[in-house]
MIRO-446676 format. One line per 2 residues: number of its first residue (from 1); their letters; for each residue x, y, z of N, C-alpha, C. Coordinates in nm, 3 decimals. Atoms other than C-alpha are relative to their C-alpha. Layout:
NUM	A	X:Y:Z:X:Y:Z:X:Y:Z  ...
//
This chain:
1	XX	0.044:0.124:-0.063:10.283:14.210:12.355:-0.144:0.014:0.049  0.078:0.023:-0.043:9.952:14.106:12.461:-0.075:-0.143:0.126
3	XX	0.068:0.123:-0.156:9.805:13.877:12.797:-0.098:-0.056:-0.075  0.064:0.077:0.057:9.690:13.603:12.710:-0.025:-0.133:0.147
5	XX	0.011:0.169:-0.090:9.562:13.264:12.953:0.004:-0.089:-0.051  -0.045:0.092:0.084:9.719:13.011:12.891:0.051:-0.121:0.119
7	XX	-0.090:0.145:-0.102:9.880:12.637:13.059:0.158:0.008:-0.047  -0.148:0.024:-0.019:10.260:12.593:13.135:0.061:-0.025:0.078
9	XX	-0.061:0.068:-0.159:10.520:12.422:13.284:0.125:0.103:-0.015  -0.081:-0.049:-0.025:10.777:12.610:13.434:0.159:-0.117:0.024
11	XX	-0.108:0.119:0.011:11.012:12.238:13.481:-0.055:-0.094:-0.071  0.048:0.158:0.103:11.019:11.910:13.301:-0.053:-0.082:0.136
13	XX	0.052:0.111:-0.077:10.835:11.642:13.469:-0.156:-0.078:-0.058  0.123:0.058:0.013:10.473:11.454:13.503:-0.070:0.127:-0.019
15	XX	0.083:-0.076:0.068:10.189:11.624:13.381:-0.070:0.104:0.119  -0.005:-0.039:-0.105:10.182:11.750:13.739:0.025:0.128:-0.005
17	XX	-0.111:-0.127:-0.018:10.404:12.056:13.668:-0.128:0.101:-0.116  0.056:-0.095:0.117:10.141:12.193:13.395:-0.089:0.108:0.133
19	XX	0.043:-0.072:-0.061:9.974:12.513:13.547:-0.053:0.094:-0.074  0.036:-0.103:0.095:9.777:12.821:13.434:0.064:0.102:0.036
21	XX	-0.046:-0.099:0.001:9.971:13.091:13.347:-0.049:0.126:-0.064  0.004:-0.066:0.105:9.917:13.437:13.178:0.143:-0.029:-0.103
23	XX	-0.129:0.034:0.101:10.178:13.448:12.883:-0.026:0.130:-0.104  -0.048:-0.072:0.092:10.286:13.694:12.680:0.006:-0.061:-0.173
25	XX	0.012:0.005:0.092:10.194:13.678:12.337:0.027:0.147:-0.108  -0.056:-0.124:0.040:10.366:13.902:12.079:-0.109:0.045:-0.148
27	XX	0.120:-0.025:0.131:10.174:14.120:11.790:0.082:-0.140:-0.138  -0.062:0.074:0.135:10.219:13.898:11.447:0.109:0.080:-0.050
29	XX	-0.094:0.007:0.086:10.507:13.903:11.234:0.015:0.041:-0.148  0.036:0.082:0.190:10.563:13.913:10.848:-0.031:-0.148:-0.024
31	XX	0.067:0.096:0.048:10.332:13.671:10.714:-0.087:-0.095:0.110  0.067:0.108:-0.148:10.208:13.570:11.071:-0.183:0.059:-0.016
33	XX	0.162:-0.034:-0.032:9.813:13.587:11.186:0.019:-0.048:0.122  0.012:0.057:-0.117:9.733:13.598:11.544:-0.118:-0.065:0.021
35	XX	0.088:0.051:-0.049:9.474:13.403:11.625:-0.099:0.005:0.169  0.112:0.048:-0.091:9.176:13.364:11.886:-0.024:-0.129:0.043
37	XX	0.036:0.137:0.003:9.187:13.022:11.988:-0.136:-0.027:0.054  0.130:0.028:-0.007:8.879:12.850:11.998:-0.005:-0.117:0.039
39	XX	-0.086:0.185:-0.034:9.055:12.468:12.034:0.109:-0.021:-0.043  -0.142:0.054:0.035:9.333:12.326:12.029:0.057:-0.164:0.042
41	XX	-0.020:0.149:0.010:9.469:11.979:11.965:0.104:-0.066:0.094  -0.101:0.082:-0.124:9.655:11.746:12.230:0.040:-0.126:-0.090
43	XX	-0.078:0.143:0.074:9.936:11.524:12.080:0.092:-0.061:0.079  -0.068:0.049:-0.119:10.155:11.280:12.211:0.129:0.097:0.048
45	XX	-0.091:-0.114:-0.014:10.427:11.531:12.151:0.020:0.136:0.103  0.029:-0.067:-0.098:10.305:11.762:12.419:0.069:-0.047:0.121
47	XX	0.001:0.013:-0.131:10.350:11.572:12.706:0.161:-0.089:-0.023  -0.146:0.034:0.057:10.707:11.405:12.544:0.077:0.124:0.035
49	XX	-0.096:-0.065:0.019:10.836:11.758:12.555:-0.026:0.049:0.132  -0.003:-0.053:-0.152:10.696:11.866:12.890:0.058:-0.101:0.130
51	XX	-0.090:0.101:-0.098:10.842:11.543:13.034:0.152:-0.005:0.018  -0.134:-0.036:0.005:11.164:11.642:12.890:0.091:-0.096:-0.088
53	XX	-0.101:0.101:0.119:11.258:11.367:12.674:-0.001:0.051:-0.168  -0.030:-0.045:0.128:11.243:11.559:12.340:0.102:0.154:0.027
55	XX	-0.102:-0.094:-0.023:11.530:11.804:12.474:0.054:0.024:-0.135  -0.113:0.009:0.023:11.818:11.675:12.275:-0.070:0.084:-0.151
57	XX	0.072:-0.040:0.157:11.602:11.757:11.930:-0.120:0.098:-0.001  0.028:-0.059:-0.013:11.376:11.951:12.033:-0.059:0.147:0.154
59	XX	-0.036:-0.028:-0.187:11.476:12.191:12.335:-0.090:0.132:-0.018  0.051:-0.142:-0.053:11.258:12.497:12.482:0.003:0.078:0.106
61	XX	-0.020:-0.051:-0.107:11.272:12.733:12.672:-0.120:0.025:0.107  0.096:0.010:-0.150:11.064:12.750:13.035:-0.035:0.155:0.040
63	XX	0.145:0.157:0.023:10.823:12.828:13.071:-0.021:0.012:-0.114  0.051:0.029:0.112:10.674:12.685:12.806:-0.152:-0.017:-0.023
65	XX	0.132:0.013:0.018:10.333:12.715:12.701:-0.003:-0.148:-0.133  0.040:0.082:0.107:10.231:12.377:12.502:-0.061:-0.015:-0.124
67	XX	0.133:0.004:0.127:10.040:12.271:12.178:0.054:0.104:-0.129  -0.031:-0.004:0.112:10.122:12.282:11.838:-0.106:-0.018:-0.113
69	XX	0.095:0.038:0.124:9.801:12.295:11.645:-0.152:0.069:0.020  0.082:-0.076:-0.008:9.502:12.523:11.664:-0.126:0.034:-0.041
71	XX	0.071:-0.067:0.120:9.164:12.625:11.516:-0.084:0.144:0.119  0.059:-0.093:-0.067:9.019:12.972:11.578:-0.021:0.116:-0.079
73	XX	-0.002:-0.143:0.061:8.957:13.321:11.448:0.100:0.100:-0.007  -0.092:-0.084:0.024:9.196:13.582:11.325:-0.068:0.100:0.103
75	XX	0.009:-0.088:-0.072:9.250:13.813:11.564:0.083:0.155:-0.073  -0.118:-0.080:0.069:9.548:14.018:11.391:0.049:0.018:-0.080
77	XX	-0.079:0.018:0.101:9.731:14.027:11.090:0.118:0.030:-0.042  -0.186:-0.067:-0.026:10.148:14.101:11.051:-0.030:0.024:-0.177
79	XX	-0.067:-0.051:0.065:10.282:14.251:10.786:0.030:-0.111:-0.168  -0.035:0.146:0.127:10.283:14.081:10.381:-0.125:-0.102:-0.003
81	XX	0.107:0.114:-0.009:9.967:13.859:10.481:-0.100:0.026:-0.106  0.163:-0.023:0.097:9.682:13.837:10.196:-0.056:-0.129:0.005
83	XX	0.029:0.164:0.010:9.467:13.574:10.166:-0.142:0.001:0.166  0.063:-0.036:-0.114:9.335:13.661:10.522:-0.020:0.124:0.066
85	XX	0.054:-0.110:-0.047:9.179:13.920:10.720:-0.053:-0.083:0.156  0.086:-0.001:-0.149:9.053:13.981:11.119:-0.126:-0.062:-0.028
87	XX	0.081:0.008:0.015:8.779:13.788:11.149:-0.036:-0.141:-0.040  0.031:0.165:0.066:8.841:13.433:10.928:0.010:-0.080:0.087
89	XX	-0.021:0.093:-0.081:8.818:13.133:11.090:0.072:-0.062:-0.072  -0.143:0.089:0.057:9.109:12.907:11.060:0.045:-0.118:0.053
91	XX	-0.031:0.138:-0.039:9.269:12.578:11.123:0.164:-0.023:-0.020  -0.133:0.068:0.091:9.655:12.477:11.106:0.079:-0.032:0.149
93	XX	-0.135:-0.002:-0.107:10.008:12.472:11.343:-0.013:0.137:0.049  -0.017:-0.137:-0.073:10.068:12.772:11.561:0.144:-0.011:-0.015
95	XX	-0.134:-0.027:-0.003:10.422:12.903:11.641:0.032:0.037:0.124  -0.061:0.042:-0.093:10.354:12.955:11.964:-0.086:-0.079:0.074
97	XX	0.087:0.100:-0.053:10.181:12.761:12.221:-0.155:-0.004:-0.004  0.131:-0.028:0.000:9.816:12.687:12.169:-0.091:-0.043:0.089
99	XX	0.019:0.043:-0.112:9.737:12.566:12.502:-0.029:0.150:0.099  -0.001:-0.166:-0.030:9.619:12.970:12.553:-0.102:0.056:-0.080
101	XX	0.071:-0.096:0.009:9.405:13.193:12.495:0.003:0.105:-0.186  -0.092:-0.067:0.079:9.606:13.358:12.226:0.091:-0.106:-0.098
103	XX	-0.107:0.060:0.041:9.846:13.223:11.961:-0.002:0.039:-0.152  -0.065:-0.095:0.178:10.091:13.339:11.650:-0.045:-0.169:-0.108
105	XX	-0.007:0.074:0.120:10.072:13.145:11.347:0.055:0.012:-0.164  -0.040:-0.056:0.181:10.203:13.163:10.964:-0.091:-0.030:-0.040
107	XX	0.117:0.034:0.072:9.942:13.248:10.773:-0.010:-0.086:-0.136  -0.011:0.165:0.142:10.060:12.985:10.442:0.008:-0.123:0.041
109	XX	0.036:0.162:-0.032:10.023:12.710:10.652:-0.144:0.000:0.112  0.135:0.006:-0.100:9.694:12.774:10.801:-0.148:-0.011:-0.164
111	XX	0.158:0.020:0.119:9.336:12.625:10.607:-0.103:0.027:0.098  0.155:-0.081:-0.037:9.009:12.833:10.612:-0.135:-0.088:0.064
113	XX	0.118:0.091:-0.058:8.757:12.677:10.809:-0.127:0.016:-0.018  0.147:-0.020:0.059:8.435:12.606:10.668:-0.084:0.004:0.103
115	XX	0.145:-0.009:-0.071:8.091:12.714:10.836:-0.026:-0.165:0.062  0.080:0.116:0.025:8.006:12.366:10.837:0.072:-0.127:0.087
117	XX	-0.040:0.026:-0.094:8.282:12.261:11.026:0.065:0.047:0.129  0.036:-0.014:-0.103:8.293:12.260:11.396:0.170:0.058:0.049
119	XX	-0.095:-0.053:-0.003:8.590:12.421:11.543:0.072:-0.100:0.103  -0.111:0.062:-0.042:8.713:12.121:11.750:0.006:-0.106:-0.080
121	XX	-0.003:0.099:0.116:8.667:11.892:11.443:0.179:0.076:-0.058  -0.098:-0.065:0.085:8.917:12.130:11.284:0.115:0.046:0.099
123	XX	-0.117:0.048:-0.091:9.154:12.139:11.578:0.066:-0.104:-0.020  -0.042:0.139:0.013:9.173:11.812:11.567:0.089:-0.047:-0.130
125	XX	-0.061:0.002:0.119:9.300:11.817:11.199:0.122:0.045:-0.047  -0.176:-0.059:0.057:9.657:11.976:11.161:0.082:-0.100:0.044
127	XX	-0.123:0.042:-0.059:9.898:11.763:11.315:-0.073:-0.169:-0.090  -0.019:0.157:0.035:9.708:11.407:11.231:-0.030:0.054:-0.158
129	XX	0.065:-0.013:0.180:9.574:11.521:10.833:0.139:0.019:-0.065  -0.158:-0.022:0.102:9.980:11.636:10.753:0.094:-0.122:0.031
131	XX	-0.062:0.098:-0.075:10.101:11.353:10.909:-0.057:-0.151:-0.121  0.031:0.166:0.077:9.880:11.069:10.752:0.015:0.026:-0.103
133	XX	-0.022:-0.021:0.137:9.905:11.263:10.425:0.152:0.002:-0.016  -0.132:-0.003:-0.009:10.247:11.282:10.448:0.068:-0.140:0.023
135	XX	-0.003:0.130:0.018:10.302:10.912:10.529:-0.031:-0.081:-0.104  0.101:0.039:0.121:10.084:10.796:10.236:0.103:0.033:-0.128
137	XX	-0.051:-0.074:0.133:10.264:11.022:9.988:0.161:-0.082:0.056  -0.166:0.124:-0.041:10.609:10.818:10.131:0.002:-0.104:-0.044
139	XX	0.035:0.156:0.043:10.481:10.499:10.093:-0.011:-0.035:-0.177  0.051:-0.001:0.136:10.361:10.575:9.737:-0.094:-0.103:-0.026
141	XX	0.129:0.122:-0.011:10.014:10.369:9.777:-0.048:0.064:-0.096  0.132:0.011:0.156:9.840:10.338:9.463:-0.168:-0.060:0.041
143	XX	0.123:0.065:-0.006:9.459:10.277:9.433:0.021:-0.169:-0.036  -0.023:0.156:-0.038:9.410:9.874:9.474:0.055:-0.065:0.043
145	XX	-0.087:0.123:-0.088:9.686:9.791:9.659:-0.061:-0.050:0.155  -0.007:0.045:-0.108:9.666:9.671:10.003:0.093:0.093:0.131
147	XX	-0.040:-0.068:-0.126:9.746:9.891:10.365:-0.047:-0.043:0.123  0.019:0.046:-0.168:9.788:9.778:10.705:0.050:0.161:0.095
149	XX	-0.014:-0.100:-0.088:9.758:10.077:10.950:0.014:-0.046:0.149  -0.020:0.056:-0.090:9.895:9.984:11.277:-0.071:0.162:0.130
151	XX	0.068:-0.121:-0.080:9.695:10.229:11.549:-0.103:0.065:-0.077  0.115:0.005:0.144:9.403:10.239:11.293:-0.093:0.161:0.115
153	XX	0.156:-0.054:-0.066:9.160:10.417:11.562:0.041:0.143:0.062  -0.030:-0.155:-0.057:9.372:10.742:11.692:0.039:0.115:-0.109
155	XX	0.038:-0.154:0.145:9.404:11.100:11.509:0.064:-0.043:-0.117  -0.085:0.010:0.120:9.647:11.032:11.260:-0.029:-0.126:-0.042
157	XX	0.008:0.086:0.075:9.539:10.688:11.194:-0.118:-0.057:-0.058  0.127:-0.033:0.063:9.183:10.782:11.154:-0.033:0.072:-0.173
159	XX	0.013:-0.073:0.102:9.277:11.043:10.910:0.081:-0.169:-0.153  -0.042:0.044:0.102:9.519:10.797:10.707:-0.080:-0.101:-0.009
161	XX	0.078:0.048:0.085:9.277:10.543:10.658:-0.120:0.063:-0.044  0.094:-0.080:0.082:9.029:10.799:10.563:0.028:0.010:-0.143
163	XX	-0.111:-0.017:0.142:9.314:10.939:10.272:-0.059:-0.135:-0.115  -0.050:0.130:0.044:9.384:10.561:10.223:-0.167:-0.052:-0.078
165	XX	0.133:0.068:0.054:9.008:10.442:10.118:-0.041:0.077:-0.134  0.051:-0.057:0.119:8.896:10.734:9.960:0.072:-0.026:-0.162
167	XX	-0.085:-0.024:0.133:9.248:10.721:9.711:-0.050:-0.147:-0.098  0.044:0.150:0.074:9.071:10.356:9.605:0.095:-0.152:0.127
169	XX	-0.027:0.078:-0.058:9.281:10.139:9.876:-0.055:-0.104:0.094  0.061:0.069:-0.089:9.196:9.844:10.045:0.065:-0.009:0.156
171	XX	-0.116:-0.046:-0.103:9.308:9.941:10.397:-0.045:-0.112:0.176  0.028:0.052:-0.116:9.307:9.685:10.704:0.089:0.093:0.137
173	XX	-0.039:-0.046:-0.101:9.342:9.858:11.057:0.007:-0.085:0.112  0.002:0.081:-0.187:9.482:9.711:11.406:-0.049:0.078:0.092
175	XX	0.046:-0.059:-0.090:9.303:9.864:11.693:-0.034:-0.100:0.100  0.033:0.093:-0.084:9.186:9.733:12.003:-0.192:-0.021:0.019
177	XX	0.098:0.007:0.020:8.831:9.576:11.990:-0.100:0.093:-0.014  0.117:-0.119:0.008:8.621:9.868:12.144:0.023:0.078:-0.129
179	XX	0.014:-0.095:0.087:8.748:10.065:11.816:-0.045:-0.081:-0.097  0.005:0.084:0.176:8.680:9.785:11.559:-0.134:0.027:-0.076
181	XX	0.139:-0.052:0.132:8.291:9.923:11.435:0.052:0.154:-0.035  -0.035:-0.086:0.042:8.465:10.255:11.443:0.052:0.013:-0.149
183	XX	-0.101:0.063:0.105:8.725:10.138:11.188:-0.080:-0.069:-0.116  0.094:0.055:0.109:8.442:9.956:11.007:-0.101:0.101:-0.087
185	XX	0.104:-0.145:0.057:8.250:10.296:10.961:0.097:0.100:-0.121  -0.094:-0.027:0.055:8.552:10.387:10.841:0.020:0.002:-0.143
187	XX	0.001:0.103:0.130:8.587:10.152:10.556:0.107:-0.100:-0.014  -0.119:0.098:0.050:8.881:9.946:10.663:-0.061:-0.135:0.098
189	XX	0.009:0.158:-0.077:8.872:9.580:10.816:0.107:0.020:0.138  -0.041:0.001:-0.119:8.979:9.613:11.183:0.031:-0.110:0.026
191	XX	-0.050:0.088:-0.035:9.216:9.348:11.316:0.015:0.026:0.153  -0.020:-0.026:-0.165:9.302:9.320:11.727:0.176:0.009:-0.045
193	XX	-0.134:0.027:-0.033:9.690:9.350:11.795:0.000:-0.086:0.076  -0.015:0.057:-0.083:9.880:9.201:12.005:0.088:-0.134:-0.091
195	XX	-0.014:0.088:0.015:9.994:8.830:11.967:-0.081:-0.094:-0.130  0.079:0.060:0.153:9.883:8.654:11.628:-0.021:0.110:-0.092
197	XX	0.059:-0.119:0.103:9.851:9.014:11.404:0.046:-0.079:-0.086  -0.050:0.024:0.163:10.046:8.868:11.152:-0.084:-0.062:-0.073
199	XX	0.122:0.097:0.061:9.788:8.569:11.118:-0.147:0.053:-0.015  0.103:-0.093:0.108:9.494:8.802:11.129:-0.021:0.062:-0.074
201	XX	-0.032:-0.083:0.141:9.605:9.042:10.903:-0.016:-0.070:-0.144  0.044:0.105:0.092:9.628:8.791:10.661:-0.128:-0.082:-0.053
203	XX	0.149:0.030:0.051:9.331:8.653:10.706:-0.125:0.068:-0.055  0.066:-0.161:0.056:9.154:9.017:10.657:0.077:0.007:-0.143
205	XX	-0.036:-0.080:0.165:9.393:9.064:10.337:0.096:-0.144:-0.053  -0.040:0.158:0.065:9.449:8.694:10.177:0.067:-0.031:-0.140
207	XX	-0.049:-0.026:0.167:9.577:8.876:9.851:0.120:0.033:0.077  -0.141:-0.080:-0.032:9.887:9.004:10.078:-0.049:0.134:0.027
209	XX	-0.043:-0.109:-0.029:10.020:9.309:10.180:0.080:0.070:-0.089  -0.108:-0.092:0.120:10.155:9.564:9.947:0.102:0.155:0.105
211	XX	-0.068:-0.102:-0.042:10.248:9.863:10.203:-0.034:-0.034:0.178  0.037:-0.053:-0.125:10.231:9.966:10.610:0.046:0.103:0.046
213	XX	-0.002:-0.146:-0.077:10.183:10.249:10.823:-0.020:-0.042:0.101  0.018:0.019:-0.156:10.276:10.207:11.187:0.009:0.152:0.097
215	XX	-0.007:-0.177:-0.077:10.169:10.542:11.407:0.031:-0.072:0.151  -0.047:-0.002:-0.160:10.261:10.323:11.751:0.159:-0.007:0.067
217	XX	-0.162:0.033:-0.063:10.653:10.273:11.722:-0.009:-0.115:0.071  -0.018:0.124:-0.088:10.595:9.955:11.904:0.079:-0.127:-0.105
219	XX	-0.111:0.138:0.088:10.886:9.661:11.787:-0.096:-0.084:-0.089  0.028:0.126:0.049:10.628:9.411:11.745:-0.105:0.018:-0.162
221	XX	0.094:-0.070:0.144:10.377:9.634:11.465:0.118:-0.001:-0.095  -0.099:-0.017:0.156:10.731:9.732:11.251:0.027:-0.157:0.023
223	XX	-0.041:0.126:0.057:10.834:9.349:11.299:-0.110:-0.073:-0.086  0.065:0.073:0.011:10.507:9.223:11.198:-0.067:0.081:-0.148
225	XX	0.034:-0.070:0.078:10.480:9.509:10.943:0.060:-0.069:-0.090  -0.126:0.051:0.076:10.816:9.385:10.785:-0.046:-0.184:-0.079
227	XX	0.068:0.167:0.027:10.688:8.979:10.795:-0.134:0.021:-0.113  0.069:-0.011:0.079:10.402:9.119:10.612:-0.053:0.062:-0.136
229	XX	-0.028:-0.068:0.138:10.477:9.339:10.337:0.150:-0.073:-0.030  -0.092:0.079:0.042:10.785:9.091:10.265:0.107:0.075:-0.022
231	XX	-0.066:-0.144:0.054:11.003:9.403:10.304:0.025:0.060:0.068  0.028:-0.107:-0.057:11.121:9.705:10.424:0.051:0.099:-0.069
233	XX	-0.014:-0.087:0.073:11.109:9.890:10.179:-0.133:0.105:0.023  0.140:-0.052:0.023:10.726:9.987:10.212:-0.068:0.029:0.162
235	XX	0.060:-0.019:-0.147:10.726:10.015:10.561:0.055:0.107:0.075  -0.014:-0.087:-0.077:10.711:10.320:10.780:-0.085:0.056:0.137
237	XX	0.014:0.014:-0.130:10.691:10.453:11.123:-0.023:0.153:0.005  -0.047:-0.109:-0.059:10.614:10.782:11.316:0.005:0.005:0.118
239	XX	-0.084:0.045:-0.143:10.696:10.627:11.633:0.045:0.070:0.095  -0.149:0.030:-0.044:11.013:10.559:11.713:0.049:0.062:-0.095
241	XX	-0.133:-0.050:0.076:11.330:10.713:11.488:0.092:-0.123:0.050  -0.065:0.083:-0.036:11.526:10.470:11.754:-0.049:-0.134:-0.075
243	XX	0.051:0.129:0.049:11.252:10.149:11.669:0.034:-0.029:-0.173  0.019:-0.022:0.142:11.277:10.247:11.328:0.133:-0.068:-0.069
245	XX	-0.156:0.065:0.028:11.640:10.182:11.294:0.048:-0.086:0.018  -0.043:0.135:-0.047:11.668:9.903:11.482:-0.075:-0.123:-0.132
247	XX	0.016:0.093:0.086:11.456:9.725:11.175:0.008:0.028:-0.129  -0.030:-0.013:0.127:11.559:9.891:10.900:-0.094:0.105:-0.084
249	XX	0.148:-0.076:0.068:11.217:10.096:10.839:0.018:0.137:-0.045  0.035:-0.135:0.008:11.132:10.473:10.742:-0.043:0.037:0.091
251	XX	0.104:-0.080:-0.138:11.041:10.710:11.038:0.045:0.130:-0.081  0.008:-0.099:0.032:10.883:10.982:10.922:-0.025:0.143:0.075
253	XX	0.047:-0.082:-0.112:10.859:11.352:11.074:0.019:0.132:-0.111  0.017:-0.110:0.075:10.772:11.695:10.973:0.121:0.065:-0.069
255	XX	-0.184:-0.085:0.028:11.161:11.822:10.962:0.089:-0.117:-0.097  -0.080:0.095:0.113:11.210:11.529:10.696:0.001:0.105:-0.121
257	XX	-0.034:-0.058:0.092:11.327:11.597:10.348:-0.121:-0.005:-0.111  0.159:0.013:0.089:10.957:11.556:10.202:-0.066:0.173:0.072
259	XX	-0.021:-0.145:-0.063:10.936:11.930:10.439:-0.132:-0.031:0.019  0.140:-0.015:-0.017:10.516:12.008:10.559:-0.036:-0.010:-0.116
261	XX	0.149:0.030:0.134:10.233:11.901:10.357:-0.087:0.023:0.043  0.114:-0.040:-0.061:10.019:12.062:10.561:-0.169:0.055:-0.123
263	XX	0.089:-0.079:0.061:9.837:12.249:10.281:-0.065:-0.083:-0.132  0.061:0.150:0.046:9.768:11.945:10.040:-0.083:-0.094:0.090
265	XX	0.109:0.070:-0.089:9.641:11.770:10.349:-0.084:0.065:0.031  0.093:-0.056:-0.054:9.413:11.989:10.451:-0.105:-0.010:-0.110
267	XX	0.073:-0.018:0.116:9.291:12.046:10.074:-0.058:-0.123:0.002  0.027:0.120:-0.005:9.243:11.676:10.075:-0.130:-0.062:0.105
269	XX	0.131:0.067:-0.085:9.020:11.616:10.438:-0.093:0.113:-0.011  0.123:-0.128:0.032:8.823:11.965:10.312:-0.082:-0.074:-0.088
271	XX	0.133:0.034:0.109:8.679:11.762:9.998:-0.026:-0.136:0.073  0.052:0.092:-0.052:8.610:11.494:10.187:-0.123:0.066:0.061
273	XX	0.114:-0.025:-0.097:8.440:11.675:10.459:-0.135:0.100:-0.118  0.070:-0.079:0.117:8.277:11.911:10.134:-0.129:-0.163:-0.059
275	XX	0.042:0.131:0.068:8.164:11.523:10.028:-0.059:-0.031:0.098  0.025:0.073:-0.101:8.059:11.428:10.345:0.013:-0.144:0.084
277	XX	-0.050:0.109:-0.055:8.230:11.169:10.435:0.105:-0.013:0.128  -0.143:-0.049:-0.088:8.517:11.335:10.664:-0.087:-0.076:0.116
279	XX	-0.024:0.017:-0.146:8.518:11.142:11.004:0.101:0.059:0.067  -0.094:-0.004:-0.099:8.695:11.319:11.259:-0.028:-0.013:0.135
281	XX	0.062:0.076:-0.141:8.676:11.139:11.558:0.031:0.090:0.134  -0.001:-0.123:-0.100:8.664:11.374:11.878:0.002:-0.115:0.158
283	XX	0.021:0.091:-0.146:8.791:11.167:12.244:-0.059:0.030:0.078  0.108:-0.037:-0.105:8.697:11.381:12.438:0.050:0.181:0.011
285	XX	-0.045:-0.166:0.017:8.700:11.777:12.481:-0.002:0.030:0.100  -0.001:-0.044:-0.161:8.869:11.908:12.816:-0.026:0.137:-0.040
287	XX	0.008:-0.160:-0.015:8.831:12.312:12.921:0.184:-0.015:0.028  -0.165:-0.047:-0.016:9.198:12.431:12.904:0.057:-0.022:0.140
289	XX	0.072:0.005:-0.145:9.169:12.469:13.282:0.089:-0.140:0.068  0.000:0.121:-0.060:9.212:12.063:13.272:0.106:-0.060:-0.105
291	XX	-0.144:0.043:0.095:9.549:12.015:13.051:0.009:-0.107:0.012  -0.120:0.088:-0.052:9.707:11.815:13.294:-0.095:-0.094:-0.029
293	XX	0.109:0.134:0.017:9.395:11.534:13.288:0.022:0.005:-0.152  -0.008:0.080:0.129:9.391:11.574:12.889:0.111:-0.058:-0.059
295	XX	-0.113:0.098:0.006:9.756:11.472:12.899:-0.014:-0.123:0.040  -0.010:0.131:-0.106:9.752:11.205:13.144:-0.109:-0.073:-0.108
297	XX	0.012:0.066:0.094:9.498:11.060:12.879:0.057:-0.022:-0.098  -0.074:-0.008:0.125:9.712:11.118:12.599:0.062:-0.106:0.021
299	XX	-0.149:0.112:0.016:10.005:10.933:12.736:-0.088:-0.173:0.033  0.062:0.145:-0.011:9.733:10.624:12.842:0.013:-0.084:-0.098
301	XX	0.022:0.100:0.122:9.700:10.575:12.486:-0.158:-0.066:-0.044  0.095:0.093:0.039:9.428:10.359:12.325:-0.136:0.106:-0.011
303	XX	0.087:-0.142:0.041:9.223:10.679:12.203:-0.095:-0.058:-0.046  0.043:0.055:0.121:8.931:10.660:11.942:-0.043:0.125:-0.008
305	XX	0.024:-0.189:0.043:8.982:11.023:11.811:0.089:0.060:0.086  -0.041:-0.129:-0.062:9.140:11.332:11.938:-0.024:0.080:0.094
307	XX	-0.014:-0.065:-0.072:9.178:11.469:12.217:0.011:0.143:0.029  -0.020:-0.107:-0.022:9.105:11.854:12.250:-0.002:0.113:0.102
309	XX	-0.006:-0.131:-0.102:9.122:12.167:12.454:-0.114:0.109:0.001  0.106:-0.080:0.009:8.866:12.437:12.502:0.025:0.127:0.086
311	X	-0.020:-0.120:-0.071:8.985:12.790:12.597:-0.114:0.052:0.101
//
């Protein structure tokens, strides 16, 4: 084992209970790499499991160090690993918390981080790049159709209309005003939510709707998803699982039967960013130090980019 500094809550609750701990971090594994963290990504999932409502499905044990997504330098290497060496810089999921100093990882689901990009750019990229690629590849969106992204302007719905443009799609996003030149830099047509989407949407995409992608779980995006792709066949969620069911939709999640696509997505926002086109939008970058504040934004909502950490 090795000491590592790190944030954790010792009970479930408000973002109150997060604290700095040392933590025990163990040498790598077969096929593991320990890492150096350098950043690490804040999802809503963080502060869901430190509140205690992702028990039933996903339970841990206390304390718990947070964060599921990492970029940093090899520190270590376990047993079986090629491909990497002490020293690479890297980008992917961890295994254990990356809200530290320290953290394990499998080295076949971790992508090499180019010179060129910044190491909380590439934080920022594991959880939303497998996610929107992984949504996309569900949907089965062809070049020319038509995509409505509901939460157009936060990590994962930055990346999927990134995917979504480059693959040839015409992709309209809902966000809330302040993100709509974001979304335009983008390349999609920004709509407002709220009350009337259905009728702006439409008016942004007057050929119809062929697919949607809703990243807020909110009733009224899958109802208004459903009214607008004439369907629900083409419509999916990573929400809700509950919202999802209640209208009939797809909710998608890593432990589906499509398994990680981490390593296609990554390949995917690399030639972008190789192309120069990769936006990854950055909210704001706390010091580790200040967890509990980059939660308490998280759960606010209404992002424009990713939220990271800074050992």
């Amino acid at each position: 084992m090795t000491k590592a500094q790190g944030i954790a809550f010792t009970e479930f609750g408000s973002a109150d209970v997060l604290h700095p701990l040392e933590t025990d971090v163990p040498e790598p594994g077969p096929g593991q790499v320990r890492i150096a963290v350098r950043a690490a990504g804040v999802n809503p999932l963080d502060h869901k499991i430190r509140a205690g409502y992702m028990n039933a499905v996903f339970p841990v044990a206390l304390p718990h160090v947070p964060g599921v997504e990492a970029a940093g330098v090899v520190e270590s290497v376990g047993e079986g690993v090629s491909g990497l060496a002490v020293g690479d810089e890297v980008f992917g999921p961890t295994v254990t918390g990356s809200y530290a100093a320290l953290a394990l990882a499998e080295a076949a689901k971790l992508g090499v981080k180019p010179a060129s990009l910044g190491f909380q750019e590439a934080a920022a990229l594991p959880v939303a790049a497998e996610t929107a690629f992984r949504a996309l590849e569900a949907l089965g969106v062809r070049s020319g159709e038509t995509l409505v992204v509901h939460g157009a302007a936060g990590g994962v719905g930055t990346l999927a209309v990134q995917f979504a443009v480059s693959r040839g799609l015409r992709v309209v996003g809902t966000a809330s005003e302040a993100n709509h030149e974001h979304l335009r830099r983008l390349g999609a047509v920004p709509v407002s939510y709220g009350p009337g989407v259905v009728e702006r949407v439409r008016e942004a995409a007057p050929d119809g709707v062929d697919a949607a992608f809703d990243t807020t779980g909110l009733a009224e995006s899958l109802a208004a998803s459903v009214e607008l792709t004439g369907g629900k066949e083409r419509v999916l969620t990573i929400g809700s699982p509950v919202t999802a069911g209640e209208y009939g939709v797809a909710f998608s999640s890593g432990a589906g039967p499509a398994g990680y696509r981490g390593v296609p997505a990554f390949a995917e926002a690399l030639a972008l960013h190789e192309a120069g086109t990769l936006d990854v939008a950055i909210h704001r970058a706390y010091p580790l130090a200040e967890a509990a504040d980059a939660q308490r934004a998280s759960e606010a909502g209404h992002l424009a980019g990713k939220i990271v950490l800074l050992p």
